[in-house]
matplotlib code that plots the C-alpha trace (Angstrom):
import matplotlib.pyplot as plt

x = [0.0, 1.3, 1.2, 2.6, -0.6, -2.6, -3.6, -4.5, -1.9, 1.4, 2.3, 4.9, 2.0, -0.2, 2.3, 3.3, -0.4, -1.1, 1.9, 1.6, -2.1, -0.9, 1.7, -0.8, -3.1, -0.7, 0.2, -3.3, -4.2, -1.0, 0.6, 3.5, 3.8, 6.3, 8.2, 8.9, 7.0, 5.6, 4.6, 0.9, 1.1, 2.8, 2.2, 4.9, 3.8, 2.1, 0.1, -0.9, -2.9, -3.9, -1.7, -1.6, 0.0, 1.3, -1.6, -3.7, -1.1, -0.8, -5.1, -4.7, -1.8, -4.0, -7.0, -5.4, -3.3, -6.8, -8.0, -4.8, -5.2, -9.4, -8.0, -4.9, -2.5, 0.4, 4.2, 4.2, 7.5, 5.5, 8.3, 6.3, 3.3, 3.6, 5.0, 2.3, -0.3, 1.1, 1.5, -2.2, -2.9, -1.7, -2.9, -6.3, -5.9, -4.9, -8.1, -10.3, -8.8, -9.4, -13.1, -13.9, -13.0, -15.3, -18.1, -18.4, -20.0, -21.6, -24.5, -25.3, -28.8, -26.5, -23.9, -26.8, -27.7, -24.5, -23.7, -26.9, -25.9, -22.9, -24.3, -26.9, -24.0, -22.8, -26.2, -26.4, -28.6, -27.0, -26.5, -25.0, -22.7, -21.8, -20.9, -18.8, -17.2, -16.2, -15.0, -12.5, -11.3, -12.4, -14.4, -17.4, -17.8, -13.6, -15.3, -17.8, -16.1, -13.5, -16.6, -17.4, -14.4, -14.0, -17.1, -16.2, -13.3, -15.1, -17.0, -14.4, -12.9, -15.9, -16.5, -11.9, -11.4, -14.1, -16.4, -14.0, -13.2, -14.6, -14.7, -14.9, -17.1, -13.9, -12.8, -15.6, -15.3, -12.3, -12.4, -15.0, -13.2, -10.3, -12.0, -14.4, -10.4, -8.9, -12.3, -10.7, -14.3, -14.4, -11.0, -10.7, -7.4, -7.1, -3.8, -1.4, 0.1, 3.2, 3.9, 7.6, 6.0, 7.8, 7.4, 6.1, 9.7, 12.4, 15.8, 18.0, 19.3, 16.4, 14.5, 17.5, 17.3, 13.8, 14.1, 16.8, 14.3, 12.0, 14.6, 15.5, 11.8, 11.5, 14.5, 13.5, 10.0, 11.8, 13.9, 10.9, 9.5, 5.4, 4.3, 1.6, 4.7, 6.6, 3.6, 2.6, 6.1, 7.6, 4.9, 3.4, 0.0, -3.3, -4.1, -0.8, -2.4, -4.6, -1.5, -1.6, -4.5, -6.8, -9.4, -10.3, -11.3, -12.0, -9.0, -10.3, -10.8, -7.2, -4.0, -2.9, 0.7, -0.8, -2.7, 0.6, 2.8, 0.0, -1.7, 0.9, 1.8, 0.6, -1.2, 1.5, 4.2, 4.9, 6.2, 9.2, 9.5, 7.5, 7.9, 4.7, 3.9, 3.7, 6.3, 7.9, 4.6, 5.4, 2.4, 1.3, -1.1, -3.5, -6.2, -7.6, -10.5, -11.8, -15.5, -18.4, -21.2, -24.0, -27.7, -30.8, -33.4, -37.1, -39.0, -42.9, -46.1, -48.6, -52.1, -52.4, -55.7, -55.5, -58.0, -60.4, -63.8, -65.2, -62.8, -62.1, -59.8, -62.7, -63.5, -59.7, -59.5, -62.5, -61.5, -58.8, -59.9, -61.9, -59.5, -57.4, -60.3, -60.4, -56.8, -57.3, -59.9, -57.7, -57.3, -54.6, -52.7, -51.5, -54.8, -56.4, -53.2, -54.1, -57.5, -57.7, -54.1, -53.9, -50.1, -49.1, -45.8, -46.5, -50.0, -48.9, -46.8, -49.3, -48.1, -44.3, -42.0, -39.2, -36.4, -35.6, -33.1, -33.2, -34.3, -36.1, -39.8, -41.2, -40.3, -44.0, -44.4, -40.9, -41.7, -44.9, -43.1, -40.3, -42.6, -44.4, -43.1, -42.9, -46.0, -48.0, -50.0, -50.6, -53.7, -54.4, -52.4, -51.9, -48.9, -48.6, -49.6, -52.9, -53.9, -52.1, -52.0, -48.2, -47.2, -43.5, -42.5, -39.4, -36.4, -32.2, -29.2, -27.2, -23.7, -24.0, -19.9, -20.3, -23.5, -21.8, -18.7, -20.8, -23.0, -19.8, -17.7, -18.0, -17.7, -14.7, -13.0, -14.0, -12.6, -9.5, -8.8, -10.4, -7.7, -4.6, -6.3, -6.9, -2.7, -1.7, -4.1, -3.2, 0.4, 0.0, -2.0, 0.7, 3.7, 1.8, 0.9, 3.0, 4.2, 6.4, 8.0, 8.4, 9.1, 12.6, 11.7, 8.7, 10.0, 10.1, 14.1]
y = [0.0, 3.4, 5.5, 8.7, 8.8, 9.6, 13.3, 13.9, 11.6, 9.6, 7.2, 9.4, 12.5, 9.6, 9.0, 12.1, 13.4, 10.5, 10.7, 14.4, 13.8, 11.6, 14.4, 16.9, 14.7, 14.5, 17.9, 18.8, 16.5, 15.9, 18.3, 17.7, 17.0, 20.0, 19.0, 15.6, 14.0, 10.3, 8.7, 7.5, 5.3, 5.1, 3.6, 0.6, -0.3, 1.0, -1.3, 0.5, 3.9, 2.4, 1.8, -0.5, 1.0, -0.4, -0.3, -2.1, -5.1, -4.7, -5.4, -8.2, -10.0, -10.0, -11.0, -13.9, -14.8, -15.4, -17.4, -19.6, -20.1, -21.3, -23.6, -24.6, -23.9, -22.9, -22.0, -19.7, -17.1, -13.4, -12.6, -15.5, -14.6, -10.8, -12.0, -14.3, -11.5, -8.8, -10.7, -11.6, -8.6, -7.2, -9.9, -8.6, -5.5, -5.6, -7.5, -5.0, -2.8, -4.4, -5.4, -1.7, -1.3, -3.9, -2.3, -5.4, -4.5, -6.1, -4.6, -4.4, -6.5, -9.3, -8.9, -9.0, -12.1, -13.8, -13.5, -14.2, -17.4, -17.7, -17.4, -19.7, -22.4, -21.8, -22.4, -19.2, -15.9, -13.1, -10.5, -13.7, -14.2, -10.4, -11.2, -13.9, -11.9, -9.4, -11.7, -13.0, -9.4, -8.9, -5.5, -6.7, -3.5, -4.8, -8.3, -7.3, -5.3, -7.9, -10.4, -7.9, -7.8, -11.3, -11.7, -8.9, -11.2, -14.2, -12.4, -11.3, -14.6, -15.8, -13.7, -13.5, -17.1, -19.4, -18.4, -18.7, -22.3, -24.6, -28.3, -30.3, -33.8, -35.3, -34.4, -35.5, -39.0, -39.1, -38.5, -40.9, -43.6, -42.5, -43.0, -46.3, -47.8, -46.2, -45.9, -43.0, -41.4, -43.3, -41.9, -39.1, -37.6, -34.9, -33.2, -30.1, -27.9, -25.8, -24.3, -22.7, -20.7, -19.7, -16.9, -18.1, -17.0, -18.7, -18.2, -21.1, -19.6, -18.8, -22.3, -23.8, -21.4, -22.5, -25.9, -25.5, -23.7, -26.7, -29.4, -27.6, -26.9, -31.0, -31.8, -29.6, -31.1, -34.8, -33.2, -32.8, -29.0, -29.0, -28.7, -26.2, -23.8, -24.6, -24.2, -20.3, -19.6, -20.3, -21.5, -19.0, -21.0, -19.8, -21.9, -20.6, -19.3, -22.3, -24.3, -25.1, -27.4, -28.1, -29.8, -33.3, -33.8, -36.4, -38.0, -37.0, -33.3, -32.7, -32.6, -36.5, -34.8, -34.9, -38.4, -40.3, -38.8, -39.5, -42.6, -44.9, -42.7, -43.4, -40.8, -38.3, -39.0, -36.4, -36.3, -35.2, -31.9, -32.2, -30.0, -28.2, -24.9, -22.9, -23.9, -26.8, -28.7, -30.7, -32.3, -34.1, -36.6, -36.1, -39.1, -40.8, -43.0, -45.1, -45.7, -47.0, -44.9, -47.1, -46.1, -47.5, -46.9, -47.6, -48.5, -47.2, -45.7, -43.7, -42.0, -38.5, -36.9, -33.3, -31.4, -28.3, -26.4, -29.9, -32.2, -31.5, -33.3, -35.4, -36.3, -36.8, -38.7, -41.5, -41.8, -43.3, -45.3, -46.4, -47.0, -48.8, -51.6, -52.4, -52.8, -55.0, -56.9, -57.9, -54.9, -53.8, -50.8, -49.6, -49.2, -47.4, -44.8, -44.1, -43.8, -41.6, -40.2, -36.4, -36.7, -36.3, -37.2, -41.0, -41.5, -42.9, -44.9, -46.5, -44.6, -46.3, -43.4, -45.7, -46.3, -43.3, -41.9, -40.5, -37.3, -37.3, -37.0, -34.4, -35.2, -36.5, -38.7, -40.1, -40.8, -42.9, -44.5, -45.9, -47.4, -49.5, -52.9, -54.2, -54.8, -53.2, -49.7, -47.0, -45.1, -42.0, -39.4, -35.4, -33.9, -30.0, -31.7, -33.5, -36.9, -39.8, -43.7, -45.4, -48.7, -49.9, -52.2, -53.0, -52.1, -52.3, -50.9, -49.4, -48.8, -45.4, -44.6, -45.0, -42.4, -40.2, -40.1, -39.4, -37.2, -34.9, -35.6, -31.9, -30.4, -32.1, -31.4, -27.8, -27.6, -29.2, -26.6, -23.7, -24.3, -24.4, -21.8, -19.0, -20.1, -18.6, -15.7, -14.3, -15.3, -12.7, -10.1, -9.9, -9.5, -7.0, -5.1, -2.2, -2.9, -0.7, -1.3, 1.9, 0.3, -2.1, -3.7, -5.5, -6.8, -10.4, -11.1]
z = [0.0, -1.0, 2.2, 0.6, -1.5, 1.6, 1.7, 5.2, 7.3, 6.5, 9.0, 10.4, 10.9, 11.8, 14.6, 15.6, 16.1, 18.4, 20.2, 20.7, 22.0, 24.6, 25.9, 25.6, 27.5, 30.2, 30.7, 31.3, 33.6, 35.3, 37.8, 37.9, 33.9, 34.0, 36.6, 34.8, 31.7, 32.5, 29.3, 29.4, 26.6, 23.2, 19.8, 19.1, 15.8, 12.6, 10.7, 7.1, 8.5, 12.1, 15.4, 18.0, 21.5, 24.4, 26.7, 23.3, 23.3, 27.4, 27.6, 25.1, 26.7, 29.8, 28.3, 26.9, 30.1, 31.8, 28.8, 29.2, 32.9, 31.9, 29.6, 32.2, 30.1, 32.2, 32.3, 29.3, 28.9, 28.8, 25.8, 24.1, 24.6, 24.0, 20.5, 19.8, 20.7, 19.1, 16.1, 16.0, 16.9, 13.5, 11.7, 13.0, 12.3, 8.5, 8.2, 9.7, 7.3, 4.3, 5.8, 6.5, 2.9, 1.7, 3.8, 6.3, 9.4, 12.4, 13.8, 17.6, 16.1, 15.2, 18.0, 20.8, 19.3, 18.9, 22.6, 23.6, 21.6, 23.8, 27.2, 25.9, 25.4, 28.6, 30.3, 31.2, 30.8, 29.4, 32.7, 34.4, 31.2, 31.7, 35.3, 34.7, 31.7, 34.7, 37.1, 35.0, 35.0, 31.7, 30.9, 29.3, 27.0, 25.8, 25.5, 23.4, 20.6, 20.5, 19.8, 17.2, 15.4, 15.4, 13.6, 11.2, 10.2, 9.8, 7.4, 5.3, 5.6, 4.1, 1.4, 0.0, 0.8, 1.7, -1.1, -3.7, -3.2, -5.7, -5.0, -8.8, -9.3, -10.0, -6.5, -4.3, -6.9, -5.7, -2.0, -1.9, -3.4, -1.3, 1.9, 0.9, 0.6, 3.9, 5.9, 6.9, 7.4, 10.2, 11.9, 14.3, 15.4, 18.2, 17.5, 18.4, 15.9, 15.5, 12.5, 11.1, 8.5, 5.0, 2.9, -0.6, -2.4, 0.1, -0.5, 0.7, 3.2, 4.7, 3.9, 6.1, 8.7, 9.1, 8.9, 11.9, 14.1, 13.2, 14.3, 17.6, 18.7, 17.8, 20.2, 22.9, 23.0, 23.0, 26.3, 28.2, 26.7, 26.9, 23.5, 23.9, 25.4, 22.6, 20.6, 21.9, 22.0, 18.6, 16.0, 13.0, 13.0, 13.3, 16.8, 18.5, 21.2, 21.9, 22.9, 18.9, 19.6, 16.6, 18.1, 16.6, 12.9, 10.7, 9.0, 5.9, 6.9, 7.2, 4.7, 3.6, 5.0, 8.6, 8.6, 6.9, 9.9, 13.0, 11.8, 13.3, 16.6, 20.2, 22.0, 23.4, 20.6, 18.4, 14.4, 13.0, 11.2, 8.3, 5.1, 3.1, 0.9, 4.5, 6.0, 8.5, 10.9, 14.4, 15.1, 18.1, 18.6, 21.7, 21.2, 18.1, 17.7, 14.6, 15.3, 12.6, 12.6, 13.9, 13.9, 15.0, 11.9, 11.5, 8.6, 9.1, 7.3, 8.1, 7.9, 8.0, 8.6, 8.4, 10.6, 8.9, 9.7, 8.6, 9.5, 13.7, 15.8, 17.5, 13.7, 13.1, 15.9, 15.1, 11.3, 12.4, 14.7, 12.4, 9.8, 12.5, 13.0, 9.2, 9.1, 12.4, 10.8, 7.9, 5.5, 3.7, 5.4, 1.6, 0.0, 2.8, 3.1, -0.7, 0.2, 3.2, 3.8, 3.2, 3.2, -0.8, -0.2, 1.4, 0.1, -3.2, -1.9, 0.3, 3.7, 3.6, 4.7, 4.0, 6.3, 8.6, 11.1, 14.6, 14.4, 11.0, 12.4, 14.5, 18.2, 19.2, 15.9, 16.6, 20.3, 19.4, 16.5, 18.7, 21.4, 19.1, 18.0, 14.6, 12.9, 15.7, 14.9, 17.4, 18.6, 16.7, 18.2, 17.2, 15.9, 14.1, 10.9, 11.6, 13.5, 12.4, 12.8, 12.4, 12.1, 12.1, 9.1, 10.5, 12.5, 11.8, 13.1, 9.8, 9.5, 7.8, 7.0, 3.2, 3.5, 5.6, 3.4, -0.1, 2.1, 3.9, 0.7, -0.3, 3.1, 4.2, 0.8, 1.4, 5.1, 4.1, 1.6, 3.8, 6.3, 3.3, 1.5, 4.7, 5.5, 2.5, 1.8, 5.9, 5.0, 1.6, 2.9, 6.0, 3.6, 1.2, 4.5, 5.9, 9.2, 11.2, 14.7, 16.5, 19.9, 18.6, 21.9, 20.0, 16.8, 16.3, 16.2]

ax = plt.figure().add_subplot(projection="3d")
ax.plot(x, y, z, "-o")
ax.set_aspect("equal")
plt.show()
């Protein structure tokens, strides 16, 4: 970005202005500001045409010190830490540039309602998730425009990266052929991160440099270093300050590099250096598991009688009784659905709503449904559709992998390349950015 084409500010006016404020504000409300000038606060880098200052990085370091103690995540050097904050700090803020830019904004409509989403997760109202917010030492008001811009980056995420990833047939052919061989659908891997990051354009010297760093971080991790230390003290990726914790994902959901390295380690053990496009990865392997996806389905049809000024539920209700007898008597369930049944969907096909899975039905249809055994038809009961009778056909447990895998083909194609793709685009936009450290105490050596 050409910061000389600005008309108003440069980056040097920029700084001057808010460094003179400061010392203006001092010597009006301090005393003895003559007598000896005590520095409120000072900007210690410049990130395009915004700042961060001291006391910004100082709230932020403590914010996440408290988050580290919640998630006990102890022992971590504050030089560390200060350069793992203040590096997502700027990562953050080039992104709310470019998102003002864009015109992406979060309303207090939509904020409200995220952290009422929040509070509901924690099982908890929102004044009592405010309360807690401040116990932790926390200003709410701080909490909730950091909430705000987080969601503001999502956003743009979304819209420069996410969006524009396109996931072919041939892929998702692929992927599911892939996985039908490895059953790796049916794998989960919990694993820690650390990332050695390199600039798209290495030069040797600097690939080697990198790898070192790599190879040392590896070694002091085999001498008894915790890797979520090592992880928030050293590594360029994304989860840093989570320890470098990824959470657990589907074998399939992450890079073929990261399976072939984890798939034979114990929980605990951690790989070797390994080499991609972004850089050098040390992963470790927290817990895995390798599970079939087993679920209890039902195979039933109905009758659906739909209530009207004519038709009311005591009406309803003593059709299908009566419909209930016949079948009793030695009718045939299928003729009478395509008689009576006001459900176009089922009706032609004689009431059979084909085989179904938790969760598919409206909570009082399933409940009825799953008391009955098979072949036995229930009592007309009431749902927000009409009065129904249901009988169960019959009953299995399904292994569901191969469904799931055609069915989450796409979406774990996408988040695979989501993660890849949002490495390289934060790893461009940083190096297009101008950065400057004012303070040398804070740049990364």
């Amino acid at each position: 970005m050409n910061i000389s084409s600005k008309k108003i500010f440069s980056p040097t006016s920029l700084i001057a202005l808010v460094n003179g404020c400061l010392f203006i504000f001092t010597l009006a409300f301090n005393p003895l500001a003559f007598a000896k000038v005590i520095p409120l606060d000072h900007i210690i880098v410049v990130v395009n045409d915004d700042v961060i200052t001291q006391q910004m990085l100082i709230n932020r370091i403590n914010d996440f010190k408290k988050q580290l103690k919640l998630e006990n995540i102890s022992g971590t050097e504050a030089k560390a830490l200060r350069k793992q904050v203040l590096e997502k700090m700027i990562r953050d803020d080039i992104q709310l540039q470019k998102a003002k830019q864009l015109g992406i904004q979060i309303n207090d409509l939509l904020l409200n309602r995220m952290l009422e989403q929040l509070a509901k997760t924690n099982h908890l109202s929102l004044n009592q998730f405010r309360d807690a917010i401040n116990r932790q030492g926390i200003p709410y008001s701080r909490f909730r425009e950091e909430t705000r811009k987080e969601l503001i980056i999502k956003k743009l995420q979304q819209r420069l990266v996410v969006d524009r990833i396109n996931i072919s047939q041939q892929e998702i052919q692929q992927y599911i052929h892939q996985n039908e061989s490895t059953d790796a659908a049916k794998i989960s891997y919990h694993l820690r991160h650390i990332l050695i990051s390199i600039p798209e354009e290495v030069s040797p010297k600097a690939l080697q440099k990198a790898k070192q760093k790599a190879e040392n971080i590896y070694k002091k991790i085999r001498a008894g270093s915790k890797f979520s230390d090592m992880a928030i003290k050293y590594s360029n990726g994304r989860n840093a300050l989570n320890g470098g914790d990824l959470g657990e994902r589907k074998a399939n959901e992450l890079p073929k590099l990261f399976v072939n390295a984890v798939k034979n380690l114990s929980p605990g053990e951690i790989t070797k250096p390994l080499r991609s496009a972004s850089g050098f990865h040390i992963l470790q392997l927290v817990s895995h598991s390798s599970n079939a996806v087993i679920v209890k389905q039902t195979h039933a049809r109905h009758i659906l009688i739909r209530t009207s000024g004519k038709m009311t539920d005591e009406n309803a209700r003593k059709t299908l009784l009566d419909i209930k007898q016949q079948i009793e008597d030695g009718k045939k369930f299928a003729p009478l659905a395509a008689k009576y049944s006001d459900d176009p969907g089922s009706k032609t096909r004689g009431g059979d709503l084909g085989w179904a899975d938790p969760g598919n039905f409206v909570p009082t249809f399933e409940k009825v449904m799953n008391k009955l055994k098979v072949g036995e038809i229930s009592a007309p009961f009431k749902t927000r559709f009409g009065w129904h009778i249901v009988q169960v056909v019959a009953r299995r447990d399904h292994d569901q992998s191969k469904t799931i895998k055609e069915n989450t083909a796409r979406l774990a194609i996408q988040k695979r390349k989501i993660d890849e793709q949002l490495r390289l685009w934060l790893r461009r936009i940083r190096d297009e950015a101008y950065v400057k450290y004012l303070d040398k105490r804070y740049k990364p050596g």
